[in-house]
Phi, psi and omega in degrees: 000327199277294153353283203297306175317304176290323161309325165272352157321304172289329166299308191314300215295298194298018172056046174037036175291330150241090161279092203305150177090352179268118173305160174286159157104329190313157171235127181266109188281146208236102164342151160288305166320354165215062187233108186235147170274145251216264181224171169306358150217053188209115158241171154244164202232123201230100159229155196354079140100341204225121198261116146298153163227134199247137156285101183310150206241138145076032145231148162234122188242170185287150180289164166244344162185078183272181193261353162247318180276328194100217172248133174240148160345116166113311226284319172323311178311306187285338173280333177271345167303308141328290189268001151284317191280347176256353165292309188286357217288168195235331199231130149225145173225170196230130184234116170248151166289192190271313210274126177304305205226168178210157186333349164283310189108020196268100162313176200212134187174152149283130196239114021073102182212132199045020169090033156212115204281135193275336140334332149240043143270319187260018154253002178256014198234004202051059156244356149183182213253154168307168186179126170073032194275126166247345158230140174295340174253010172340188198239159181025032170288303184322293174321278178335317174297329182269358188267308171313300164275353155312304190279029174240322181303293160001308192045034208238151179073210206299338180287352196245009151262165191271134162074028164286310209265107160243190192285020198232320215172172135288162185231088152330307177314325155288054178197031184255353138255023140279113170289009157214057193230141181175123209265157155215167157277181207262314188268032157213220207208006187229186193234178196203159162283165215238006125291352173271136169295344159322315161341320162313307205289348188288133157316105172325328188269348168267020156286113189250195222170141167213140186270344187207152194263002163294323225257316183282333174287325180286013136322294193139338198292137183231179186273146186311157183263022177263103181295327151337308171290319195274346200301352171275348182281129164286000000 
């Protein structure tokens, strides 16, 4: 008896993410409170005491401190975007596929918040792109394909600069001559074209982005004394 008691412990803790005998597509509604977000497509999952970290399943949204790119264009955006829709959500459930875990040790899931699956909320909103297809027939692929090219049409999010979002990644580097993208650190006061080289030397985690140089001046922020960056600028 005691086996057992302690065996539905361990499903509650793992948010019943592996039940035995639970089919693919079924959905486990989730406390809201034990839930935090990662980035715009990582959450974790919290129950007495013992933490998931889930992966959304078939998106990729831009990083926010990955450990080779760094913080990318967007990633802030899709992560508060994220956590706007599990902050409003009244219901969220987790739908896992057949592959459990992917090469991280990272559950796989469909995230669910009011019965709209949030995953083609953030490819419809341009904060991300398809990803990671590993069956041509996944469950709500279509839908996503079809959510992807609206927000292409579009040009909205990650879509309205040319050459960022490819099928491998963002490409930071395909910005380096957009003239209205321009970066700071957290810890200073001035702003950069998002092309200075200065720029490199910034901390992923002080790293901030701006879409427009009105949006890095109402910061308080003014533009850098590196004249070089600036000689295309009036």
């Amino acid at each position: 008896m005691a086996s057992l008691r302690k065996l539905g412990v361990w499903f509650l803790l793992m948010g019943l993410l592996i039940v035995a005998g639970c089919g693919n597509g079924e959905r486990t509604e989730v406390p809201k409170q034990s839930v935090s977000v990662v980035d715009g497509d990582t959450i974790k999952v919290k129950m007495k005491k013992k933490e998931e970290t889930v992966q959304l399943l078939l998106v990729d949204t831009p990083e926010i401190n990955h450990p080779d790119v760094g913080k990318q264009p967007l990633g802030d955006e899709a992560k508060a975007f994220t956590q706007k829709l599990i902050n409003e959500a009244k219901k969220i459930e987790l739908e896992k596929e057949e592959t459990k875990r992917d090469k991280y040790g990272r559950f796989l899931a469909y995230l669910h918040v009011d019965g709209k699956l949030l995953q083609e909320e953030l490819v419809k909103e341009g904060f991300a792109r398809i990803a990671y297809v590993e069956q041509p027939d996944a469950k709500y692929l279509e839908e996503l394909r079809k959510a992807e090219q609206e927000a292409k049409r579009k040009k909205v999010g990650i879509w309205q600069w040319d050459s960022y979002t490819k099928n491998d990644g963002f490409h930071v580097e395909a910005l380096k001559n957009e003239r209205n993208i321009f970066v700071a650190s957290k810890n200073s006061d001035v702003y950069h074209p998002i092309g200075c080289h200065v720029v490199k030397d910034i901390k992923p985690e002080n790293l901030m982005y701006f879409y427009s140089e009105q949006e890095a001046m109402k910061t308080n922020r003014h533009r850098s004394g590196v004249k070089e960056c600036w000689s295309s600028y009036k």
